[in-house]
N, C-alpha and C positions, 0 to 999 in steps of 0.2 A: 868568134865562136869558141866554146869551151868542148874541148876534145878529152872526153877521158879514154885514158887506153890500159888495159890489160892484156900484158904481157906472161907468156907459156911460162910456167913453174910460178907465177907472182902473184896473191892472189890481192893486194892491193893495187887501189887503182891509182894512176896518177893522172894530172891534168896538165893538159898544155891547151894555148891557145894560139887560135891561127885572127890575123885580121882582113886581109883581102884575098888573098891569095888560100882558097881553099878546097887546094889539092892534096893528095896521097903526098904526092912528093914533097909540098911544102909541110909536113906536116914529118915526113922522115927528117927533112932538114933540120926540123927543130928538134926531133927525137934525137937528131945525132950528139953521140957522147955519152947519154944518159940512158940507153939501150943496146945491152952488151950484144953481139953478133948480130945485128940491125941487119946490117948488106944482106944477110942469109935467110932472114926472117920476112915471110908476107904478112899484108895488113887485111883484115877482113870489119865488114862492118857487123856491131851485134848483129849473130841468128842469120848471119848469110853462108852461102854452103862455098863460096867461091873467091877467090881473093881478088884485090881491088889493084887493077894495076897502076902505076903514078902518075897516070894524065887524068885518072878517076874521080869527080868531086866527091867531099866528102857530106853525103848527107846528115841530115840535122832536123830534129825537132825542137822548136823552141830556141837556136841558138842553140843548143846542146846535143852533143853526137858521143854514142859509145861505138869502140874497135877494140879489136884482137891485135896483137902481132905475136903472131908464132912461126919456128918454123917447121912445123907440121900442117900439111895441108889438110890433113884427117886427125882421127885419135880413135882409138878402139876403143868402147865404154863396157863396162864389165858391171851389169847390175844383178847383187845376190836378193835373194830374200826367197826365205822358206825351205832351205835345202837346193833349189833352185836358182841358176842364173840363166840371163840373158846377153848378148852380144851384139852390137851394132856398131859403128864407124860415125862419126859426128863431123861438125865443123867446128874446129877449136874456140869456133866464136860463140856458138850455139851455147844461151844459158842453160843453167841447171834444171830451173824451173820444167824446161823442156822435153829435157832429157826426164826427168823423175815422172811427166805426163806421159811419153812416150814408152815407159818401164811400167807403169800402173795398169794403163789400157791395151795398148801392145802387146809388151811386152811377156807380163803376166794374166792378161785377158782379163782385168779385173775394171767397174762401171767407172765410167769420168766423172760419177758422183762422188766416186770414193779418192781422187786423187789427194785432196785437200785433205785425208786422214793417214798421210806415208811423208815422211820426209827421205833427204840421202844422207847418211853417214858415210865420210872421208873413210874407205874399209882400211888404211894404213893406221889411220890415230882413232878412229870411232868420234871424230868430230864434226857436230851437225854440216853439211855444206852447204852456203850460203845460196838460195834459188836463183839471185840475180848472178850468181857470179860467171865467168866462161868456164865451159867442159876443159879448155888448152890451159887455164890458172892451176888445173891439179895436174897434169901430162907431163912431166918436165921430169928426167932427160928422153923417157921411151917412146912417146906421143901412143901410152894409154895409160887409162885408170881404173880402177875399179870401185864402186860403191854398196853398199850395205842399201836396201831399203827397209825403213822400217817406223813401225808409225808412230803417231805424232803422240805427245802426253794427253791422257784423257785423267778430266778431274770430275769423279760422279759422275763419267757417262759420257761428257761434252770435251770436244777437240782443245785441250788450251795452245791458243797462239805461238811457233816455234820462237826462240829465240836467235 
């Protein structure tokens, strides 16, 4: 099974692979050395609120499994847009995608129709961030971040596709 994991402050992914044995544990095993402060850090599965302890198998769609390791079991998310912000706590595993849903409709009471016309801006660099990525890939060292929302390019009218 191909394991990619994203690790708190990283926001590249790396992959490892497990073959029979596919637990949490054997999957720290392999992580060790190449995951600085491992021992400290829990592993969660994408978009789970809760960490995976090491007799936990590791699910998988298709052979293929996304995780977290952070060691933050939450993260404060700080979403501005319009003069206004919102604040909620996440699972460091929790993608963006989700987070920018729950700041659109939620957050700012604005229609689920309209999600797909707001991305998140990284509010330290004004750098689009990525939908798939984890909320814990921007959190590193405080376990919180903040984001800009703000919407997407329109040419003539119509949503062009984020980069």
């Amino acid at each position: 099974m191909d394991v990619f994991v994203q690790c708190g402050g990283v926001r590249k992914l790396r992959l490892f692979k497990l073959e029979s044995d596919l637990t949490v544990a054997a999957l720290r095993r392999q992580m060790a050395g190449d995951i600085e402060g491992l021992a400290q850090c829990q592993i969660f599965m994408e978009g789970d609120d809760s960490p995976l302890g090491d007799e936990h198998a590791i699910d998988s769609t298709g052979g293929v499994a996304y995780v977290h390791v952070n060691r933050c079991r939450r993260v404060e998310v700080t979403v501005r847009f319009s003069g206004h912000k919102v604040k909620r706590d996440f699972s460091p595993a929790q993608t963006l995608a989700h987070v920018r849903r729950w700041a659109v409709v939620k957050g700012f009471g604005l229609g689920r129709d309209q999600v797909g016309d707001y991305l998140l801006l990284d509010a330290g660099t004004g750098e689009r961030a990525d939908p798939d990525a984890h909320v814990g890939a921007f959190a590193s060292p405080c376990c919180s971040m903040t984001f800009d929302l703000a919407p997407t390019d329109r040419i003539n009218g119509h949503r062009d596709a984020p980069s």
